[in-house]
C-alpha positions as CSV (number, residue, x, y, z in Angstrom):
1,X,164.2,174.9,113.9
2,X,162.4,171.5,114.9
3,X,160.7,173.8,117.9
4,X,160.0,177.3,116.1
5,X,158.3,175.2,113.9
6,X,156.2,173.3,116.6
7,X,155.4,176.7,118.6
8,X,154.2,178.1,115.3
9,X,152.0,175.1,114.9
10,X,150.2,174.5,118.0
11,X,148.7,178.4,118.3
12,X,147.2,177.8,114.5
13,X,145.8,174.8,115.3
14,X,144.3,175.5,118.9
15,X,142.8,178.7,117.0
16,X,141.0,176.9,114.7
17,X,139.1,174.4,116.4
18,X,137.6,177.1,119.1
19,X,135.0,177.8,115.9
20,X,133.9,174.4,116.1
21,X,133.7,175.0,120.0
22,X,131.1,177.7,119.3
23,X,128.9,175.9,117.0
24,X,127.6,174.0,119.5
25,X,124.1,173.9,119.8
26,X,123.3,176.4,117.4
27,X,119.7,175.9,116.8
28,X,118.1,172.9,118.7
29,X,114.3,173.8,117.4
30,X,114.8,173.2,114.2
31,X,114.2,176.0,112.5
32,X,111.3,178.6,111.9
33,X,108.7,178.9,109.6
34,X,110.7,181.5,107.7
35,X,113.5,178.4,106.8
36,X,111.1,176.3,105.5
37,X,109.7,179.1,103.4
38,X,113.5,179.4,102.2
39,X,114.2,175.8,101.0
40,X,110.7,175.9,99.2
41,X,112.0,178.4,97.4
42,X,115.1,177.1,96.3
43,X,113.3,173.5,95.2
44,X,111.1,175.5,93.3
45,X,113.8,177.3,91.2
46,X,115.2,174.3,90.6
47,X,112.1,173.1,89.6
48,X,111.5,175.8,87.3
49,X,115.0,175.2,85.9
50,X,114.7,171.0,85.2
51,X,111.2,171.7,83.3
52,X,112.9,173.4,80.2
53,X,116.0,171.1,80.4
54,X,114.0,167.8,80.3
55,X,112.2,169.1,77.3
56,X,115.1,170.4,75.7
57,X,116.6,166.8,76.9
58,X,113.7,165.4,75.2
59,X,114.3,167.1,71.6
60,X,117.8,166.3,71.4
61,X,117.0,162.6,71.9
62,X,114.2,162.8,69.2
63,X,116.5,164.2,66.7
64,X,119.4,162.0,67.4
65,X,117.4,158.6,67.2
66,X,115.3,159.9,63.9
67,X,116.2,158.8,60.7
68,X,118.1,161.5,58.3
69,X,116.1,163.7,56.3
70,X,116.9,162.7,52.5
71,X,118.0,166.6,51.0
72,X,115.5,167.7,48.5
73,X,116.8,167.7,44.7
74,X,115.1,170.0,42.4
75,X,115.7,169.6,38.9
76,X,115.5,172.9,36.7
77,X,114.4,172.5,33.3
């Protein structure tokens, strides 16, 4: 059992590092123009996406530190 287990084993394993094998060397330049362009993109969407939550941020801070708003009482005569 000790060895069907082992043969079964060593083929998965061997399998999976010849992707590693392959990545070697992908891109040595660094990239294009075309990348760049890419992660500017995405920083400016996250951008986009902090602006509201910092104000929003902001107005939840405001009203938690405030002091309570006394309720009005109206008398009816």
């Amino acid at each position: 059992m000790k060895s069907r287990i082992t043969q079964l084993l060593i083929p998965l394993l061997g399998g999976t590092a010849t992707t590693a094998f392959a990545a070697d060397g992908a891109m040595q330049d660094g990239g294009g123009l075309l990348i760049w362009f890419f992660i500017g993109f995405g920083a400016l969407i996250i951008m986009a996406q902090a602006i509201p939550a910092m104000i929003m941020l902001y107005s939840m801070l405001k009203a938690v530190v405030s002091p309570a708003e006394k309720p009005a009482t109206h008398q009816v005569k």
